[in-house]
C-alpha positions as MATLAB code, in Angstrom:
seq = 'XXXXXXXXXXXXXXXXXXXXXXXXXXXXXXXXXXXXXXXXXXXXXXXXXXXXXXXXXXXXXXXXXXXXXXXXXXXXXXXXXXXXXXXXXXXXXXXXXXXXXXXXXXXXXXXXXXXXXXXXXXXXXXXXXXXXXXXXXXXXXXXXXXXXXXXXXXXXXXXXXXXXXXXXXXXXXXXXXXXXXXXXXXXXXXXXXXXXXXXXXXXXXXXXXXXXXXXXXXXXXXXXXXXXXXXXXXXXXXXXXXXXXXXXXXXXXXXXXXXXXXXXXXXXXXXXXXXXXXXXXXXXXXXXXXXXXXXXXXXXXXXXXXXXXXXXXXXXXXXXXXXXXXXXXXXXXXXXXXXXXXXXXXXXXXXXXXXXXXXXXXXXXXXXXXXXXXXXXXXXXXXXXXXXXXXXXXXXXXXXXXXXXXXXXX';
ca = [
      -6.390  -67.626   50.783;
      -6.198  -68.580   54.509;
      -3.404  -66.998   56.809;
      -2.310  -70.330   57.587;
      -2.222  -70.764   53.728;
       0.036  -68.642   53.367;
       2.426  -69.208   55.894;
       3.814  -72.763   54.666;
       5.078  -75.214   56.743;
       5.234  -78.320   54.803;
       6.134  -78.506   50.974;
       5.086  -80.767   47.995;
       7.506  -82.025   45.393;
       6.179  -82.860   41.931;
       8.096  -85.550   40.621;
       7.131  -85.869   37.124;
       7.580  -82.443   36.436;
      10.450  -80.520   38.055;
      11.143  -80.307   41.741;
      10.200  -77.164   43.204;
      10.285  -76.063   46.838;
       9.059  -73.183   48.354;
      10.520  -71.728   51.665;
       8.566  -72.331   54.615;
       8.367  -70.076   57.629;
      10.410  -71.105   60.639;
      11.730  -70.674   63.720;
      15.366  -69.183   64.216;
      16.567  -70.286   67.473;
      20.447  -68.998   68.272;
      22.359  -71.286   65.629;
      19.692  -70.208   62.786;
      18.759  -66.747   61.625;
      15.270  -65.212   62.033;
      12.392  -66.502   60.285;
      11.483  -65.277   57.065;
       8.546  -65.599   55.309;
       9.791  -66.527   51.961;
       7.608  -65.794   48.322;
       5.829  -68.283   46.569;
       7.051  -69.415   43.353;
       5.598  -66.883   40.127;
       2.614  -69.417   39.098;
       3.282  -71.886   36.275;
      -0.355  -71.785   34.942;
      -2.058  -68.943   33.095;
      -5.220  -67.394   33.919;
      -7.475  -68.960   31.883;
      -5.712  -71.586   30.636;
      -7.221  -75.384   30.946;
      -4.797  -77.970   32.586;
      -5.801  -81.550   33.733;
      -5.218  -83.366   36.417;
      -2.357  -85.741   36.699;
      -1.293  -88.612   39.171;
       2.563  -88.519   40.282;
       5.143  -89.029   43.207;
       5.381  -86.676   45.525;
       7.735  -85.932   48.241;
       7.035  -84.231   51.674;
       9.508  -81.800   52.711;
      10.169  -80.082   55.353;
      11.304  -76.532   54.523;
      13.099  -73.987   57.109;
      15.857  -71.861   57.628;
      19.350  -72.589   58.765;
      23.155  -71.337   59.393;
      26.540  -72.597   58.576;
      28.645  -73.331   61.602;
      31.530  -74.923   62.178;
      31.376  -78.253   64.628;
      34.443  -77.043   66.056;
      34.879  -73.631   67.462;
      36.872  -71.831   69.948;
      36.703  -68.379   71.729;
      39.928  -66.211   71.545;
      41.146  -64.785   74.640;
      43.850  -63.569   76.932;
      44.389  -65.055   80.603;
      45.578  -61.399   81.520;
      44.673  -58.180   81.220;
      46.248  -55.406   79.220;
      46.950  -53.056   75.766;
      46.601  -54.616   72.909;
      49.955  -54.154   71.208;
      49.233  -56.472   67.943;
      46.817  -58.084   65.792;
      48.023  -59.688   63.337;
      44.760  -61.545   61.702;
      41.587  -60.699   60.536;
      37.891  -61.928   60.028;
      38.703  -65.135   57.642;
      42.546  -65.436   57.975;
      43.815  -69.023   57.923;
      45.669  -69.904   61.009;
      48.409  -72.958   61.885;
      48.170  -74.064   65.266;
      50.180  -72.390   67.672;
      50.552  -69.311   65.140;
      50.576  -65.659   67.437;
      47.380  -64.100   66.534;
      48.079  -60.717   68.922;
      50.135  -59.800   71.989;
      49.480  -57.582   74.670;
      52.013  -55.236   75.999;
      53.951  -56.577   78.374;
      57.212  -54.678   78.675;
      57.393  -54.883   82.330;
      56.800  -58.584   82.351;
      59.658  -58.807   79.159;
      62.245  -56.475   81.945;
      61.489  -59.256   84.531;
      61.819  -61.958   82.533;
      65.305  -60.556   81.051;
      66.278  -59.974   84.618;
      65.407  -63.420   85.448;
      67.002  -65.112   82.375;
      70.264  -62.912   83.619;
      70.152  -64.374   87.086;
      69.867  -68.006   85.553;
      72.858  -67.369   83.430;
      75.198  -65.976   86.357;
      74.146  -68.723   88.487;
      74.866  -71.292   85.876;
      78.729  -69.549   85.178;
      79.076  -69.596   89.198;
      78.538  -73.265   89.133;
      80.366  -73.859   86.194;
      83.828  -72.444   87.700;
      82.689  -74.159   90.800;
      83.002  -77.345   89.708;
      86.244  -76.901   87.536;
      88.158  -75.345   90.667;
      86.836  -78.702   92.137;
      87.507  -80.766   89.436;
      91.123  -79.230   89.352;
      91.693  -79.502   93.036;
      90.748  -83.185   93.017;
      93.077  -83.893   90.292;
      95.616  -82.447   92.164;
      95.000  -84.305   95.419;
      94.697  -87.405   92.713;
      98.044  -86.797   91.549;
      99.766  -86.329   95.416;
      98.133  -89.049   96.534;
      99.596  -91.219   94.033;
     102.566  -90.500   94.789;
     102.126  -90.644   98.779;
     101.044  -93.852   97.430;
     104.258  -95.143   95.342;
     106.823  -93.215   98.169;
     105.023  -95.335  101.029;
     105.314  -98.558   98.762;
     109.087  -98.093   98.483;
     110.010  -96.733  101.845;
     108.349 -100.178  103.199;
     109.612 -102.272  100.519;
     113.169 -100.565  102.195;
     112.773 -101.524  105.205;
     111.147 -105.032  104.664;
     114.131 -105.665  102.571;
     116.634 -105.536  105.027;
     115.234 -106.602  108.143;
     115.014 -109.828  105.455;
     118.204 -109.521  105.104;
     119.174 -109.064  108.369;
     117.050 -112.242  109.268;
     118.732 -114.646  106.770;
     122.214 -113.464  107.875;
     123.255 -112.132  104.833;
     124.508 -109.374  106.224;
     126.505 -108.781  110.104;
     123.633 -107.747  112.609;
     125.400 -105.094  114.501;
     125.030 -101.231  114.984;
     125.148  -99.811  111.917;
     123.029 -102.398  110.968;
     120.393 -101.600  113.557;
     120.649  -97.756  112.891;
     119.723  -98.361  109.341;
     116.886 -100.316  110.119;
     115.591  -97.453  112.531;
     116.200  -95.194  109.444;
     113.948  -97.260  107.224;
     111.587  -97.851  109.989;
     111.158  -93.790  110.452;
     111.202  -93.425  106.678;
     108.352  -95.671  106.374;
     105.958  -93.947  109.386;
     106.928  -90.874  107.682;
     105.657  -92.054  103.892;
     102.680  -93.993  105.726;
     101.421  -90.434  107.406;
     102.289  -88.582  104.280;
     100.124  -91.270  102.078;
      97.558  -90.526  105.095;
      97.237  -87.139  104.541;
      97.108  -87.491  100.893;
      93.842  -89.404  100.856;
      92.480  -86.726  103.412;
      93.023  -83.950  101.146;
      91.818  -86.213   98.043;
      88.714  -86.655  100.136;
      87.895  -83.127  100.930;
      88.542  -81.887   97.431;
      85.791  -84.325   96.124;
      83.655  -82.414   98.927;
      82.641  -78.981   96.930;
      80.434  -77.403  100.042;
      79.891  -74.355   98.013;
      78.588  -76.514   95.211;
      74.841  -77.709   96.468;
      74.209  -74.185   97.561;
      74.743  -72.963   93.900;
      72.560  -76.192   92.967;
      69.905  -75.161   95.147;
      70.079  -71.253   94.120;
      70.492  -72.152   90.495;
      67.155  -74.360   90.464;
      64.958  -71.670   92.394;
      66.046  -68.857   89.572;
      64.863  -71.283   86.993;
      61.696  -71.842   88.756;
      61.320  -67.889   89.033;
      62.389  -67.794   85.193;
      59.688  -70.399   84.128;
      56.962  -67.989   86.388;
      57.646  -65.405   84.362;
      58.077  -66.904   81.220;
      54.872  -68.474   81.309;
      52.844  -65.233   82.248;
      54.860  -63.376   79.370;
      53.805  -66.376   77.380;
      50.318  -65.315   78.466;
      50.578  -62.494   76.671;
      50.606  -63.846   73.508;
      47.286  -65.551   72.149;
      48.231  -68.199   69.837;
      45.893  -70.587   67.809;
      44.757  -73.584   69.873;
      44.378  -75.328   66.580;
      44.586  -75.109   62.309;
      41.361  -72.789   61.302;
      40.160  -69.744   60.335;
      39.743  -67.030   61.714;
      35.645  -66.441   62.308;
      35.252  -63.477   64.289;
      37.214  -59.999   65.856;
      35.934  -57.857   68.424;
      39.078  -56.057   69.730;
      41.400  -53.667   68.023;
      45.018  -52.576   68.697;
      44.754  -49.787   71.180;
      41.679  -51.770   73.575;
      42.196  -52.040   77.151;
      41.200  -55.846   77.526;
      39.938  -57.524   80.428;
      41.171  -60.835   81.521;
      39.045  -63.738   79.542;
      37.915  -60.961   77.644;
      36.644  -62.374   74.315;
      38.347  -61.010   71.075;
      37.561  -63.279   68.672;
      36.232  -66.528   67.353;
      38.224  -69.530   65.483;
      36.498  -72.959   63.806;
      37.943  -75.641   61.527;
      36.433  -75.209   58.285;
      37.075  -79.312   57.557;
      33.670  -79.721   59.571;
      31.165  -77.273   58.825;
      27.681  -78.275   59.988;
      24.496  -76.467   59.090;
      22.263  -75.755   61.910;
      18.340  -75.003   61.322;
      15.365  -74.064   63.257;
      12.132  -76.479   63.072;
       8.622  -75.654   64.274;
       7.459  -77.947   67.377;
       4.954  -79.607   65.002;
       7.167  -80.368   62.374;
       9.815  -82.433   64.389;
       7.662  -85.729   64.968;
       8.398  -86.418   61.208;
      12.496  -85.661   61.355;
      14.600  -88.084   61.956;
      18.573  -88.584   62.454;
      19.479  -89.834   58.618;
      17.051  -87.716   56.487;
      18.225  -86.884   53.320;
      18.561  -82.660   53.392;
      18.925  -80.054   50.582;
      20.892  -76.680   51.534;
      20.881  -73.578   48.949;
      22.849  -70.961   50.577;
      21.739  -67.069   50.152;
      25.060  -66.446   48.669;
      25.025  -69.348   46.684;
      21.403  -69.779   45.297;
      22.239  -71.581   41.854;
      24.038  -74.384   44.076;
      22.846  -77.091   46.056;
      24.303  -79.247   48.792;
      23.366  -82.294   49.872;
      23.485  -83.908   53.254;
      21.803  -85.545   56.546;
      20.167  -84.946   59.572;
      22.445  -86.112   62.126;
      21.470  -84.743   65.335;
      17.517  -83.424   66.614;
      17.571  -80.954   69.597;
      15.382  -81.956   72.437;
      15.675  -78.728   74.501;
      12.332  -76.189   72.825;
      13.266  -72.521   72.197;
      10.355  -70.323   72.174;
       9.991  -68.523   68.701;
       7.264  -66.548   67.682;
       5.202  -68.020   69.878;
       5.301  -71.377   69.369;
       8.200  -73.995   70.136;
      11.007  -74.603   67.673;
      14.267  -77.303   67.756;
      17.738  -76.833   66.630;
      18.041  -79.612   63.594;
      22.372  -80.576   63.079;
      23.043  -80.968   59.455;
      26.401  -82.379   58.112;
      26.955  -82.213   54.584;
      27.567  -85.408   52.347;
      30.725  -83.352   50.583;
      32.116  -81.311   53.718;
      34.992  -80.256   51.308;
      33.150  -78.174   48.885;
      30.736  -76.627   51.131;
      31.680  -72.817   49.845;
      33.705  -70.405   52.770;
      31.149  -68.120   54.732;
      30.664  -69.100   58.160;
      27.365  -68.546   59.568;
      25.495  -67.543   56.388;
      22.169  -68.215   56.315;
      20.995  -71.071   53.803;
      17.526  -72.547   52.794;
      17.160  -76.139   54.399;
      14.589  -79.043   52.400;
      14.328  -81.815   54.608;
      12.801  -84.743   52.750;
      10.647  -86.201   55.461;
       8.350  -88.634   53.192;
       7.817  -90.075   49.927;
       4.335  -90.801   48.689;
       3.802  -92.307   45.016;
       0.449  -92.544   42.623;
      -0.782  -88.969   44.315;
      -3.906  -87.025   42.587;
      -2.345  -83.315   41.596;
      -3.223  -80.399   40.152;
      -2.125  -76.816   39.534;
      -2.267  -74.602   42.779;
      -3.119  -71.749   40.257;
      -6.460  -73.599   39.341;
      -7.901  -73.690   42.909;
     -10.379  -71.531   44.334;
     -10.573  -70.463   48.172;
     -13.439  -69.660   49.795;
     -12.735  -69.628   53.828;
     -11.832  -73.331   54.502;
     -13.600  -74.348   51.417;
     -11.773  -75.303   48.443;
     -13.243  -75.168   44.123;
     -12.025  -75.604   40.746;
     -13.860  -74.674   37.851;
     -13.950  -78.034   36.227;
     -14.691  -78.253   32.249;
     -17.734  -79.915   31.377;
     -19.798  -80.258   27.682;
     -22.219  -76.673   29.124;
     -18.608  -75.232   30.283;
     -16.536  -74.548   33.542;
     -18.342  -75.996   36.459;
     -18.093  -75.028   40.033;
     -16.772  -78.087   41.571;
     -15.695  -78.414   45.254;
     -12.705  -80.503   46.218;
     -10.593  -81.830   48.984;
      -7.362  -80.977   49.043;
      -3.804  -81.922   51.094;
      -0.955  -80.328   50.804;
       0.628  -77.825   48.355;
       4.020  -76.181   47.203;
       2.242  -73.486   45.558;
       2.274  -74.336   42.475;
       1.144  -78.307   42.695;
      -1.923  -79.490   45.460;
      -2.715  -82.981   46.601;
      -6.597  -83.620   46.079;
      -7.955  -86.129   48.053;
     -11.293  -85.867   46.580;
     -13.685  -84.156   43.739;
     -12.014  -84.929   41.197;
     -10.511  -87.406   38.846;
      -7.411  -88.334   37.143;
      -7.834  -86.649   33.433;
     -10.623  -84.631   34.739;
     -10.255  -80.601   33.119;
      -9.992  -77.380   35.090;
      -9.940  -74.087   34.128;
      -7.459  -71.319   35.817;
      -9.333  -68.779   37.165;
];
């Protein structure tokens, strides 16, 4: 058997019998594990035994490796630098958004920001007695000025009254008379400046001068506060959405870096599979495929699901071109936990019916050369044959022999 043989890229299905699907040889680029070179199936004929040959369905597959990753994923890190004080998740912990995953320590930054908080406060008591001394003060000039008010209303209404009086000649016009009037004239000027100087005062204690300075002071400290708060904030990494936890690479006790990465979260309600394809395999993938995914951890399961997305940028592998192939599963939701295990990936690239097959365990190699030893009346007869392609334990013969034709395992 040929090198090329034996390093399968391409898979048959046998559908009459039962499907079976031998792992091909692929490409890993840096979403899929390595290549493997996976073993062919124990055979299913004995040696020696005589089989015929049958005519079924078969179904070109595509067979490579792949890993489970999640469609969304985010790198955890700090904006500063510092100790690690806490951690307080781990590889596969399930997260809320927002939730603290670790803090830094940050007690100078904690001093400021108590200092700064402090400052607010005073600030905000300052302006609080502030404006009740004002607010008191102007109630005060309120209540004088209504009274200026009401004393200058009746001196005037004095004073009107009898130089009314006087005018009508109800009573004598003489000097008591006048003298009285000068009274109630003086009276008046006298309420009328006091009333004056009651709206004055009134005025000024609605004017707080000492008032827009503590404003002004007041709204810098905040400013200062909200600084501080937000680079204390910093400190603390929090979830930037509801996932699990994927990956740690810091412990409590690291110096970090700033941006330094720590750690890796997804959102396990999208996982995606993500395999490697040789170059020459790709012309017959297509977005919409049907796929099958056995996981290594899982190999008694299978998962169904579709191509959805075909890389166009080549990644050198082995020395020959591969493509990253997206996979999203048809049942997202019971895809099993165990992000970025490695999986086996069938891609059903073809469906061919009324095909010529017959036991891969029957056929003879002789360079590029292919016999069976088919049973004639004189015995097993050396017969040479054309065939297409194989799973290893099924071949596609194209010609030499014929449907209920007898061959003999070797």
């Amino acid at each position: 058997m040929s090198s090329r043989s034996r390093i399968l890229r391409v898979i048959v299905v046998w559908m009459p019998a039962l499907a079976l699907v031998v792992s091909a040889c692929s490409s890993a680029p840096a979403g899929a594990p390595a290549p493997t070179r996976t073993r062919l199936p124990a055979p299913t004929v004995a040696p020696g035994s005589v089989v015929q040959v049958t005519r079924g369905s078969i179904t070109y597959a595509i067979v490579s490796r792949g890993r489970l990753m999640l469609s969304r994923e985010a790198t955890l890190s700090f904006q500063l630098g510092g100790l690690l004080r806490t951690l307080s998740v781990q590889p596969g912990s399930q997260v809320k958004q927002g939730e603290v995953l670790a803090e830094l320590d940050a007690w100078e930054m904690e001093s400021e920001v108590f200092s700064a908080q402090n400052d607010v406060d005073m600030l905000r008591v300052r302006l609080d007695q502030s404006r009740a001394a004002r607010a008191q003060a102007t109630a005060a000039a309120q209540a004088d000025l209504e009274v200026a008010k009401a004393q200058d209303a009746v001196s005037a209404l004095a004073r009107d009254r009898k130089n009314q009086e006087i005018a009508e000649g109800k009573v004598p016009h003489g000097r008591v008379e006048e003298q009285l009037i000068q009274d109630l004239t003086v009276q008046s000027d006298l309420d009328r400046a006091r009333l004056s100087q009651a709206q004055v005062r009134f005025r000024l204690a609605q004017v707080n001068t000492e008032e827009p300075v503590l404003v002004e002071t007041l709204k810098q400290a905040k400013a200062r506060l909200e600084r501080l708060q937000s680079r204390l904030d910093a400190a603390k990494l929090r979830a930037p959405f509801e996932g699990v936890i994927v990956a740690l690479d810091a412990q409590v006790g690291d110096n970090l870096q700033v941006y330094q990465k720590i750690g890796v979260i997804a959102d396990p309600s999208r996982p995606i599979l993500v395999a490697s394809v040789f170059e020459e395999d790709i012309p017959r993938i297509s977005v919409g495929l049907a796929v099958t995914v056995k996981f290594d951890g899982y190999p008694a399961r299978t998962f169904g699901g579709k191509v959805s997305q075909v890389g166009v940028q080549p990644i050198p592998s082995q020395g020959k071109n591969a493509y990253e192939v997206t996979i999203t599963f048809d049942d997202p939701a019971g895809v099993p936990a165990g992000v970025r295990q490695g999986a086996e990936v069938s891609i059903a690239a073809q469906t061919r019916s009324d095909s010529l097959l017959v036991p891969a365990r029957a056929v003879i190699r002789e360079g590029i050369q292919s016999y069976v030893q088919a049973v004639r009346e004189g015995g097993a007869v050396r017969v040479p044959i054309q065939l297409g392609v194989s799973d290893g334990t099924r071949s596609v013969v194209l010609a030499g022999l014929q449907e209920g034709d007898a061959v003999k395992a070797p």
